[in-house]
C-alpha positions in Angstrom: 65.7 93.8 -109.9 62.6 94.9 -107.9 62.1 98.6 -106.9 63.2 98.3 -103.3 66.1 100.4 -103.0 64.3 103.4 -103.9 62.3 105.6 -101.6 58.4 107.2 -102.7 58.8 111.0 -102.7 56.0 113.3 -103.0 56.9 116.4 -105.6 55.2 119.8 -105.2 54.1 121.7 -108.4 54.4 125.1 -108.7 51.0 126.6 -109.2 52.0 129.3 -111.2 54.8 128.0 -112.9 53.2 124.9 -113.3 56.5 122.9 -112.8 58.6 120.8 -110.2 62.6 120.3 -110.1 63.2 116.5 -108.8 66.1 114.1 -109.2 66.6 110.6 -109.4 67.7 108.4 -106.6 71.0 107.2 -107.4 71.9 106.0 -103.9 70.2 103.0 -101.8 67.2 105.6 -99.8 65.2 102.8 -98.5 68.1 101.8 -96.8 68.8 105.3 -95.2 65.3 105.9 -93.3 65.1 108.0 -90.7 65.4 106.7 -87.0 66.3 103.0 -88.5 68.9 103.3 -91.3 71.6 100.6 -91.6 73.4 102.4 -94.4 73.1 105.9 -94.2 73.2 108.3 -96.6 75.8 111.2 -95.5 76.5 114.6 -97.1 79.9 116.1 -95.2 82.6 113.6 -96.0 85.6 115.4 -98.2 86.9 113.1 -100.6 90.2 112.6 -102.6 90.5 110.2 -104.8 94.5 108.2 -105.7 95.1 105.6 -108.9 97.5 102.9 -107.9 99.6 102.0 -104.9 102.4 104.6 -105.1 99.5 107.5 -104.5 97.3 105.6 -102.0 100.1 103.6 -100.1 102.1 107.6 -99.7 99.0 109.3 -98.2 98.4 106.2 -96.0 101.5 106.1 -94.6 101.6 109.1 -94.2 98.6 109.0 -91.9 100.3 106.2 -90.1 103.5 108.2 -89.1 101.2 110.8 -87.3 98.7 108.5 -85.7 98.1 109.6 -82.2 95.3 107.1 -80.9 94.1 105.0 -83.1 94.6 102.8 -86.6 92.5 100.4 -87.7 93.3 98.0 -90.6 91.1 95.5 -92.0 92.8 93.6 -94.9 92.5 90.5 -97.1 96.0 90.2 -96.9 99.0 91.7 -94.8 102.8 92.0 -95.8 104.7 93.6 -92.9 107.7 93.4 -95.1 106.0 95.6 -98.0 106.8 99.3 -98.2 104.6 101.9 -98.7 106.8 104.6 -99.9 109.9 103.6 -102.3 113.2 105.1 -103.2 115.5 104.2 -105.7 116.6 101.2 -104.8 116.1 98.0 -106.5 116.7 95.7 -103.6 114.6 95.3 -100.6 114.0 97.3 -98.5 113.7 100.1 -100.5 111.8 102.2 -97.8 110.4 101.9 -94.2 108.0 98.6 -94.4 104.3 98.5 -93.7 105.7 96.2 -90.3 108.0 98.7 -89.1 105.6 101.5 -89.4 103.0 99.9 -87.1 105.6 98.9 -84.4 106.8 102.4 -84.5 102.8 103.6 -84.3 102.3 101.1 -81.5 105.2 102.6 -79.8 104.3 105.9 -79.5 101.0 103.9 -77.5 98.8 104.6 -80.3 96.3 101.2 -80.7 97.0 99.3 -83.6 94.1 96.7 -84.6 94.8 94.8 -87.5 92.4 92.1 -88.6 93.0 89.6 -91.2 91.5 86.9 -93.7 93.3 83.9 -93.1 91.6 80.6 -94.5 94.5 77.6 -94.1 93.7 76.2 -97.4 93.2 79.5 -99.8 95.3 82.0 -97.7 98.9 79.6 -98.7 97.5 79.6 -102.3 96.5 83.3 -102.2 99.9 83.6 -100.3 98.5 86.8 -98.4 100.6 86.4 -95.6 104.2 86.5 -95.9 105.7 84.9 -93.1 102.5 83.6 -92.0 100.7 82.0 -95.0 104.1 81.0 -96.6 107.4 81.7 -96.0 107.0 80.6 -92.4 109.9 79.5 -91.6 113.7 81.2 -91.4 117.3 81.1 -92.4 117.9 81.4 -88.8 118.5 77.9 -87.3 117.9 79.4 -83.9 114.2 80.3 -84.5 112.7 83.7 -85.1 113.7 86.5 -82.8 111.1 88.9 -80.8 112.8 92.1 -79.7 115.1 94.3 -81.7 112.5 93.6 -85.3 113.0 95.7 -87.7 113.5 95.5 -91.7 117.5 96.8 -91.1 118.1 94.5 -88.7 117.5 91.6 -90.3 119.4 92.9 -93.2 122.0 93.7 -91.0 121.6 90.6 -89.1 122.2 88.3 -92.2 125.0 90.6 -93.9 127.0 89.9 -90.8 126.4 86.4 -90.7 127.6 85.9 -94.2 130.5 88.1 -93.5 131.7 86.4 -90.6 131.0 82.8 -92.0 128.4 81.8 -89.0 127.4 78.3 -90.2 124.2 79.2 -88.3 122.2 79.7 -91.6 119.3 77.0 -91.7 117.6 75.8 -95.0 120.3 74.7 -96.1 122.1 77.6 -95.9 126.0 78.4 -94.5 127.0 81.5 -94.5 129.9 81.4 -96.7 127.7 80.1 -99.6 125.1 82.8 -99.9 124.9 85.2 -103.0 125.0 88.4 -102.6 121.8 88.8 -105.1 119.4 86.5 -102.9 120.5 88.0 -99.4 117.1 90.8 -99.5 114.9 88.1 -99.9 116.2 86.0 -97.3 116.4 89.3 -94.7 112.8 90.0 -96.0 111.6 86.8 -95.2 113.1 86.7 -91.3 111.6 89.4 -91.0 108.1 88.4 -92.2 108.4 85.5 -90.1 109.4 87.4 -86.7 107.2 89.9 -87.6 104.0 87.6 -87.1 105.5 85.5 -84.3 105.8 88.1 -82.3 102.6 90.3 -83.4 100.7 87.0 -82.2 102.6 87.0 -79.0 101.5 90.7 -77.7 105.2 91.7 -78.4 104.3 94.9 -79.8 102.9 96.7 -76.7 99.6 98.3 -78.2 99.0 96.1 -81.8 97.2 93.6 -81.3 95.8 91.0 -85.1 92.9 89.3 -85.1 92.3 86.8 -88.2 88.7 86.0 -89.4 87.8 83.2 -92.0 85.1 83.0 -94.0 81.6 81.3 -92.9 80.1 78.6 -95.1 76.5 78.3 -93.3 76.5 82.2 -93.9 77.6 82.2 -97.8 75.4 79.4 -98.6 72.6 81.0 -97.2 73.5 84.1 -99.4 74.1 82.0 -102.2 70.5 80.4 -102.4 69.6 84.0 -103.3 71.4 84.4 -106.5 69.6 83.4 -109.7 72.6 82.1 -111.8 73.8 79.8 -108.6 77.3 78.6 -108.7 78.2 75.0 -110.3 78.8 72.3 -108.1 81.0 68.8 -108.2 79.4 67.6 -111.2 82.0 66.2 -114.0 84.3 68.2 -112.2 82.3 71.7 -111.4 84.6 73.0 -108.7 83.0 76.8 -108.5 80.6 75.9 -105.4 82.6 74.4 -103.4 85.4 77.0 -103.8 83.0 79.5 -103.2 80.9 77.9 -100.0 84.1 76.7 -98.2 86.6 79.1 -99.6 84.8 82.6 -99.0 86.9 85.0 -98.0 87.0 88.7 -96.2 88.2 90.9 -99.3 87.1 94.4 -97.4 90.3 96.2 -97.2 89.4 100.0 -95.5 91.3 101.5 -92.9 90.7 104.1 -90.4 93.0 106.1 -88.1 91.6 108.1 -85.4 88.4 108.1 -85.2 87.1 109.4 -82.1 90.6 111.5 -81.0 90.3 115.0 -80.5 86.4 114.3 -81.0 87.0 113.2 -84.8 88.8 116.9 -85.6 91.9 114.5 -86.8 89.6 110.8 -88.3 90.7 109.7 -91.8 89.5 107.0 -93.6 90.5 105.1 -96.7 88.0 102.4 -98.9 89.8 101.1 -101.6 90.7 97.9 -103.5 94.1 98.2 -103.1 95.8 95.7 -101.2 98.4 95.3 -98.2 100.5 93.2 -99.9 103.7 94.3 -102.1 102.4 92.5 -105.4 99.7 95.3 -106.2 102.2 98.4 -105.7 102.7 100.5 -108.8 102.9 103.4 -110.2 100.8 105.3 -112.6 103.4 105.1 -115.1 102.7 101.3 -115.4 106.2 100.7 -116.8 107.3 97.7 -118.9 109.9 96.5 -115.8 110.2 98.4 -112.8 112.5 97.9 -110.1 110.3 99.4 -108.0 107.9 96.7 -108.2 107.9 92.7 -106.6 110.5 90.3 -107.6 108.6 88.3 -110.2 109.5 84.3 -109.8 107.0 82.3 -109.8 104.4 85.0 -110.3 105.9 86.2 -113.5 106.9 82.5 -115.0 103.0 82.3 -114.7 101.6 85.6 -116.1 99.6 85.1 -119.2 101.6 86.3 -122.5 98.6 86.8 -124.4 100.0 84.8 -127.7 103.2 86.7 -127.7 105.8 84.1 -127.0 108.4 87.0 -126.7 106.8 88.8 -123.9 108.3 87.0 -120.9 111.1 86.8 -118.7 111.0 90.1 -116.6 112.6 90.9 -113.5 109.4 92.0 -111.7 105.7 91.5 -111.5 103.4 93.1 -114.3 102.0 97.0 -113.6 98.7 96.6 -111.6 95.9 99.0 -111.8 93.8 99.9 -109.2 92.1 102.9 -107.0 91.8 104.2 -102.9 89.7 107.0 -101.8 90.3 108.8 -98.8 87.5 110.3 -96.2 88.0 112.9 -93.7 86.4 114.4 -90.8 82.6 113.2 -92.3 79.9 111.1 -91.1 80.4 108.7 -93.2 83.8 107.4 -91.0 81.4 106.3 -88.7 80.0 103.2 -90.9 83.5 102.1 -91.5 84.4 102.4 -87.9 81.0 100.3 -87.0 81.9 98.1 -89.9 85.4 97.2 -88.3 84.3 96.7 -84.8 81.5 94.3 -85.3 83.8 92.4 -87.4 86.4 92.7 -85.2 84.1 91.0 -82.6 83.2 88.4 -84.4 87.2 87.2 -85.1 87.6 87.3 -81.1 85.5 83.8 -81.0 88.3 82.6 -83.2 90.7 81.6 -80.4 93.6 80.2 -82.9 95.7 83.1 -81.9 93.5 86.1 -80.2 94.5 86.9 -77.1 93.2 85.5 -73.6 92.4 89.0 -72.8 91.2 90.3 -76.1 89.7 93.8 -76.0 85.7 93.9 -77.1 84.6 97.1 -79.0 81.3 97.8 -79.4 79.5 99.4 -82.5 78.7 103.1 -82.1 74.8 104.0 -80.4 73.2 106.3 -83.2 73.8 109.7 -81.8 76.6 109.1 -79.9 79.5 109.4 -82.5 82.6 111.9 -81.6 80.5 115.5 -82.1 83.3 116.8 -85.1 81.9 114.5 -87.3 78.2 115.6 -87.1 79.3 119.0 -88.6 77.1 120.9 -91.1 78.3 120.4 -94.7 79.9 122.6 -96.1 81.1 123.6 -100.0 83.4 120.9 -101.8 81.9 118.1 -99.5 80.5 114.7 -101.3 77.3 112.8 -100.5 78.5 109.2 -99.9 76.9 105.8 -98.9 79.3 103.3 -97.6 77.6 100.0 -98.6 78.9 96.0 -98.1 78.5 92.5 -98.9 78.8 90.4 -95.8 77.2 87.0 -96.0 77.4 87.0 -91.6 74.6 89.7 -91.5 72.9 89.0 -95.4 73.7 92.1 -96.1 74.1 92.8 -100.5 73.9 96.5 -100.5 76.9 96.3 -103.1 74.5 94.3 -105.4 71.7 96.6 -104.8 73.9 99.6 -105.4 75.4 98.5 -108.9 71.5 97.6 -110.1 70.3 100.8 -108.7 73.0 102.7 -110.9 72.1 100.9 -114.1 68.5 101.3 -113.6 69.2 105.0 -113.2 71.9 105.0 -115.7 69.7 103.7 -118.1 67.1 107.1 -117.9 69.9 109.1 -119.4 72.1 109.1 -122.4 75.8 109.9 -121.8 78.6 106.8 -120.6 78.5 104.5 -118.2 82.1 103.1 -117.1 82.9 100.5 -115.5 86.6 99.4 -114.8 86.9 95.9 -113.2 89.5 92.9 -112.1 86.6 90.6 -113.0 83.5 91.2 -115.9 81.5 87.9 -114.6 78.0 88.8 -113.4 75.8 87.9 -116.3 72.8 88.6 -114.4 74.0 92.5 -114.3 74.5 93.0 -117.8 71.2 91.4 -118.6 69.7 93.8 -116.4 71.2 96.5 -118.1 70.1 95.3 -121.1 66.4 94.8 -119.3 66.5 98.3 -118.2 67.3 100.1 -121.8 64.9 97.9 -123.5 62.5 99.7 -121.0 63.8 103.2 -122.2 63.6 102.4 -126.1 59.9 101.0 -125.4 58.9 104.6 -124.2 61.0 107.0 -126.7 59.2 104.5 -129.4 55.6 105.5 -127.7 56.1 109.0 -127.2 58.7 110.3 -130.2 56.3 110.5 -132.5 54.0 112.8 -130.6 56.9 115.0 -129.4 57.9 115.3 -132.9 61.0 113.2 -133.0 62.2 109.7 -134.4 64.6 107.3 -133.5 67.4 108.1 -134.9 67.5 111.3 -131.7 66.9 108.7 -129.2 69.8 109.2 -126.7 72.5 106.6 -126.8 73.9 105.1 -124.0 78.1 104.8 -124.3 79.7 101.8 -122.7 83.3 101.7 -121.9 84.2 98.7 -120.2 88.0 97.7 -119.3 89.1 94.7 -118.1 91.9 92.3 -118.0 92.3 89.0 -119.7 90.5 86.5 -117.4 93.1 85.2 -114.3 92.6 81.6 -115.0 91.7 79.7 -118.0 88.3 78.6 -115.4 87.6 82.5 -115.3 87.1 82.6 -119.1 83.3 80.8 -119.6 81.9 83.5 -117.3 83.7 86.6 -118.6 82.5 85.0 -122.2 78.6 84.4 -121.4 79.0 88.2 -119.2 80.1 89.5 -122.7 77.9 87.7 -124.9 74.9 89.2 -123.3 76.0 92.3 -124.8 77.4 91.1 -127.9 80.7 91.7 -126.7 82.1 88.3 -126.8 84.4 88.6 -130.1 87.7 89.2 -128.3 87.1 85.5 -126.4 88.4 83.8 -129.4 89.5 81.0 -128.1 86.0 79.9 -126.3 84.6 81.0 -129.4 85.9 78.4 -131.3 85.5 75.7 -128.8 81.4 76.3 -128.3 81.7 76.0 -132.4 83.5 72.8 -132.6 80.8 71.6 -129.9 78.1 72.9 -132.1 79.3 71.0 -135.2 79.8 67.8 -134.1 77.1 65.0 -134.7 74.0 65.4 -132.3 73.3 62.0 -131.8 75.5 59.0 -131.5 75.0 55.2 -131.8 75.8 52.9 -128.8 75.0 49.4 -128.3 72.5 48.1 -125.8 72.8 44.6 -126.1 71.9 41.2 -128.1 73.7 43.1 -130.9 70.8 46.0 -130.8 72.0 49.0 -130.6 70.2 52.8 -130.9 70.5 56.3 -131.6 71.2 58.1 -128.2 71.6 62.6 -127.9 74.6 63.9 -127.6 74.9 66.1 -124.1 76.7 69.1 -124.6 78.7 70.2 -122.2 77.1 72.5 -119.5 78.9 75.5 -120.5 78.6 75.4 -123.9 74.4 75.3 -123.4 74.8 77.9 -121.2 76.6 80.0 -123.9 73.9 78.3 -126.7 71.2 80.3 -124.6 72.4 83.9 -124.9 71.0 85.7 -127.0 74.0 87.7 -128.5 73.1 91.5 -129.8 75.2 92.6 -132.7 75.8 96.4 -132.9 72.6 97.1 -134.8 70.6 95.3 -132.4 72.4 96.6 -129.6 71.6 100.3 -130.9 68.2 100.0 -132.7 66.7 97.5 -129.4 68.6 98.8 -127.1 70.3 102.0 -127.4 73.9 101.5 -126.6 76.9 101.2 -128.3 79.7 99.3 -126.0 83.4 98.8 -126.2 85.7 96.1 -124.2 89.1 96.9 -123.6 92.0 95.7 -121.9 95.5 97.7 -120.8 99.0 97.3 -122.4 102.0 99.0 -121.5 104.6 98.9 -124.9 108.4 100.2 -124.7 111.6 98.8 -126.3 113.3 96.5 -124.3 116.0 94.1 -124.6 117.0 94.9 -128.5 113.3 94.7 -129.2 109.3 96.0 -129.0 107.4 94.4 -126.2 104.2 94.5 -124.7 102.6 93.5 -121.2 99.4 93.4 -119.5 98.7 95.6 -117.2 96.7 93.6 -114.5 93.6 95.5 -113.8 92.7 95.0 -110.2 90.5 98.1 -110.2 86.6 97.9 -108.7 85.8 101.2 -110.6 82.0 102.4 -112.0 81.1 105.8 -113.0 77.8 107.1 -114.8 77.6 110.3 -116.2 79.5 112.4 -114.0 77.1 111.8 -111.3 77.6 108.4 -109.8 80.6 106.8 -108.6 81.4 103.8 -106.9 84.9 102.4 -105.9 86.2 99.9 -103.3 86.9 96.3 -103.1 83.9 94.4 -105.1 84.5 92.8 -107.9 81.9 92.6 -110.7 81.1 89.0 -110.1 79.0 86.8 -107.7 82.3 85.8 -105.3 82.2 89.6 -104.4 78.2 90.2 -104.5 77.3 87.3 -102.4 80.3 85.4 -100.8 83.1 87.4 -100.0 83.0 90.1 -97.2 83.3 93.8 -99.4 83.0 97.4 -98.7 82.4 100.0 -101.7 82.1 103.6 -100.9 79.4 105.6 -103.3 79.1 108.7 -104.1 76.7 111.3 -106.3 79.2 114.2 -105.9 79.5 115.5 -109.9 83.0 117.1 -109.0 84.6 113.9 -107.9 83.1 111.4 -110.2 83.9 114.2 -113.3 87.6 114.7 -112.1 88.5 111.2 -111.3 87.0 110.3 -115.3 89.0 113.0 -117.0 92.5 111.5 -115.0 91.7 108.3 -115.7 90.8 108.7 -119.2 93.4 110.4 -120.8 96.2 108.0 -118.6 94.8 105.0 -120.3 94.6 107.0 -124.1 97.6 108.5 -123.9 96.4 112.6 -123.3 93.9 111.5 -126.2 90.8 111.2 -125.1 89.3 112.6 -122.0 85.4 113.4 -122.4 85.8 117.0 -121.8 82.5 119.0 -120.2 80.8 115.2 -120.5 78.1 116.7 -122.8 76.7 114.1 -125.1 78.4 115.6 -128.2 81.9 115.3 -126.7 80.7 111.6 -125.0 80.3 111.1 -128.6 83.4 111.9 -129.5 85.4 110.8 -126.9 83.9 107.0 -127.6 84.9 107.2 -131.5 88.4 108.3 -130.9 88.4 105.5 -128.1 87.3 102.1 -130.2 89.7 103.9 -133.1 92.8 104.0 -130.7 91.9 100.5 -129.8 92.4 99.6 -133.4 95.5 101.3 -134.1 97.4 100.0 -130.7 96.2 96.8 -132.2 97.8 97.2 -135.5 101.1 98.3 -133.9 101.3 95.6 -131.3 100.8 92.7 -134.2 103.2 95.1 -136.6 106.1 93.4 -138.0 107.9 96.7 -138.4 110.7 97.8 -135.8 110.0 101.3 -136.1 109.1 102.9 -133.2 106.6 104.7 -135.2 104.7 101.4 -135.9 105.5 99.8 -132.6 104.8 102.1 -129.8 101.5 102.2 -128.8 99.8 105.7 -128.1 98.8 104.9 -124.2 97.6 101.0 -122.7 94.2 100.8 -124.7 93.5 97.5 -126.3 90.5 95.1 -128.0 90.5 92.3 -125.5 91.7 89.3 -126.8 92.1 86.1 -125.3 92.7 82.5 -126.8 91.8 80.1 -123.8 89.0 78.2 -123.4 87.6 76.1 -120.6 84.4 74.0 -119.6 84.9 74.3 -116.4 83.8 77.1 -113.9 85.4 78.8 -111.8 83.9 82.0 -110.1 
């Protein structure tokens, strides 16, 4: 990637000392100039960082139950009947919902803007909006209601109905044939449905929801930049046309007053967590948790990675995933411009936005509320909020993951990356590009510094990911870990590029008058593709390029039902850290969907505390208390990647044990080779 997020700096030598203290740019500078930047680069934000929904949704309700002015939600999906904080309980709802907190919020006259993706082809398959999406309709024959909604009531409402034997039920429903097991469900979906009808009506005094949809002109556009472009109709190619005319808006910050009291009270969250109830859990990541969705359909679906027993739970799997919070810093005022210009730009769509739909305008520069221009102070991070969104062209995202490897690959200690999808060949080849760079110069200078290659710096890679969503998802994951050598665990694509390979290159077909001829064999399109990687093995990788890199995925084990079983645990994370310096979180994904089509906001940040903290937590959750990198020197980066790859191995060997001792069968921690027996030769980004 060309040079052009970096800014030329001019370093004064000491005279006497004959030296100079500088330090690499890890953030996007050219985009942070003074009088004109469009990303800037801001040094008094305080950060705190939460792993998984039952952390991040507690602290942002939380912030919700004392808004005064202001909350503003932006969301790829919304669930008003999902809640934020859970008690015991196993049956809905077990705690105040996301829906009944911002009618309370509204009540108290405190603006509630809540903006949406909605797409009426992907959001019904995505089911992102309960009640809206899917589940539009009621048991109530006599339409939705739109005053008294609340989760309770409709509980209430349907308890008595059944009770009193109202043959009002619709659906097919009477009231005397209702089990007592489905009657949450059925509460939680009146409730969904009311909820929207009367949010689109203006029902709820101050809320007001907005839905936005993806633009095809814009992502296409955006598109033509990439190098690997996606696949289109041909023999089936479905990846750019679901990409063009299925783009969607997967930012998901929120920010609660912003200018009250002059910023003294703003908060602010990036994160990849979603507003919808299927990506609640807890850090736990238990086996089956009551606390967690109803599976259905979702968990008839999940993929059982070749272990026919491992099925049938009550609720969805344990999902991964990370928020940050921001308060009182400068950098609230790029998510707060962020929101209102795409808030504007939803107000053209008239499908349900008001008549009278307010218009907000994006801060002047120099005009934000003054408590948020304070001087920094001790314990506050650097950040950079940066985005993709195809409206304005804007792939800071993309420029911001390069820039780290580039940097990244100057230095010798980890780089980890944690990520719902591993697809962007094009990033790993860079990283790749960029060591190769490195090597090159140790090779041309060792020898006069007196040293050799074997104390050239090694680069540790820890990558974890989940098994691919769809058997479409596989081909790119595959060719993304090819480029590294990392492709082993996709077994099953593995051996379908093989059978490709070995079959006869040419064929004989007739052409007529009895003549016939010797015509080539066209492979299929993937399988070139993965033909044209050039695949390091671990020697390569170290001697050419000076890495060594491991792929895991996450598996919670626990005795269940007379018997040792395993799950995935889905990894929605959007997680990068580089040696204790760097850190980026938020709702990209590591493909081209969220570096060139989707809408995404990441939130980056250089400060050494936060980034070191954050991989020490998340580290010894997924060993077990094993391994956690200590100080992050490079002998215990060392250290901490051996005991890794060997954990790996032995939660391996328990989970394809034939032993029922627990000894043998219980896995120390979720780490895991990944592993994955699918193949496909289709795309699907």
């Amino acid at each position: 990637m060309p040079e052009s997020s970096g800014r030329i700096e001019t370093t004064h030598i000491d005279e006497v000392g004959r030296s100079a203290t500088s330090s690499l740019q890890w953030l996007l500078e050219n985009r942070n100039l003074k009088g004109k930047a469009t990303h800037p680069i801001t040094h008094n934000n305080k950060l705190t960082l939460f792993i998984c929904g039952q952390e991040g949704f507690a602290d942002i309700a939380g912030e919700i139950a004392r808004a005064e002015k202001s909350i503003d939600l932006c969301c790829w999906g919304f669930d008003p009947g999902m809640e934020l904080v859970r008690g015991n309980s196993a049956t809905w709802p077990r705690g105040e919902t996301f829906g009944d907190l911002l009618i309370a919020a509204a009540r108290r006259h405190v603006r509630v803007r809540l903006l949406v993706w909605y797409d009426r082809i992907g959001s019904p398959i995505a089911r992102t909006m309960p009640g809206y999406s899917h589940g539009a309709s009621s048991w109530r024959s006599d339409g939705p209601r739109l005053d008294g909604i609340s989760a309770k009531a409709s509980l209430a409402m349907l308890h008595d109905a059944v009770k009193n034997k109202k043959h009002i039920l619709g659906n097919g429903y009477w009231g005397e044939y209702v089990r007592p097991e489905y009657m949450p469900m059925m509460a939680r979906q009146e409730y969904c449905y009311s909820w929207y009808v009367a949010a689109f009506r203006g029902m709820f005094g101050g809320l007001e929801i907005r839905l936005r949809h993806g633009d095809s002109a814009a992502i296409s556009k955006s598109i033509a930049t990439e190098i690997n472009r996606p696949h289109g109709l041909t023999k089936g190619e479905i990846e750019k046309p679901g990409m063009q005319y299925l783009g969607t808006h997967h930012q998901k910050p929120v920010l609660i007053d912003f200018d009250h009291q002059e910023g003294a009270k703003a908060v602010g969250y990036v994160m990849g967590l979603n507003s919808v109830t299927d990506y609640w859990d807890t850090t736990a990541h238990l086996l089956d948790d009551t606390l967690r969705e109803q599976g259905g359909v979702n968990e008839r679906r999940e993929c059982l990675q070749g272990m026919a027993a491992d099925g049938g739970f009550a609720t969805l799997k344990p999902y991964q995933d990370y928020a940050c919070r921001i308060d009182g810093g400068k950098a609230l005022i790029a998510l707060h411009n962020n929101f209102v210009k795409a808030w504007d730009r939803a107000a053209g769509d008239r499908t349900h936005a008001a008549a009278n739909a307010s218009v907000s305008r994006e801060l002047p520069r120099g005009s934000p509320p003054a408590r948020l221009l304070r001087e920094a102070s001790p314990g506050d991070s650097t950040v950079q909020i940066v985005l993709t969104q195809p409206e304005e062209q804007d792939k800071t995202i993309r420029e911001s993951y390069f820039r780290a490897v580039t940097q990244a690959s100057l230095a010798a200690g980890y780089l980890y990356v944690e990520n719902q999808y591993f697809q962007y060949e094009e990033w790993a080849q860079h990283l790749l590009a960029e060591r190769k760079k490195v090597v090159a110069a140790w090779k041309a200078g060792s020898a006069k510094a007196g040293k050799t290659m074997r104390d050239m710096p090694v680069m540790h890679v820890f990558i974890v990911i989940p098994v691919p969503e769809r058997a479409q998802m596989v081909p790119r994951t595959h060719d993304t870990l090819a480029a590294l050598g990392q492709h082993d665990g996709m077994t099953g694509q593995n051996e379908m590029i093989d059978d490709y390979n070995k079959r006869p290159k040419t064929q004989r077909v007739r052409a007529g008058f009895g003549i016939s001829a010797e015509v080539a064999v066209k492979l299929p399109d993937v399988v070139q593709h993965a033909n044209g990687i050039n695949k390091p093995g671990a020697m390569t990788l170290e001697s050419d390029f000076g890495l060594k890199v491991s792929v895991a995925m996450l598996n919670v084990s626990a005795f269940d039902q007379g018997r040792w079983r395993y799950r995935e645990i889905y990894i929605h994370s959007k997680l990068m850290l580089v040696d204790d310096v760097f850190m980026t979180l938020g709702s990209a994904n590591l493909n081209q969907r969220s570096m060139a089509v989707d809408s995404e906001i990441n939130i980056a940040t250089v400060d050494c505390r936060v980034a070191r903290d954050l991989r020490k937590r998340v580290w010894r959750m997924h060993s077990g208390g094993l391994v956690d990198g200590g100080g992050g020197t490079k002998a215990e980066i060392v250290s901490a990647f051996g005991k890794w790859v060997e954990l790996m191995g032995e939660n391996r060997g328990k989970k394809k044990s034939d032993s029922a001792s627990a000894n043998h069968k219980k896995m120390t921690g979720f780490l895991l080779p990944l592993e994955d027996g699918r193949s496909s030769t289709l795309r699907l980004g």
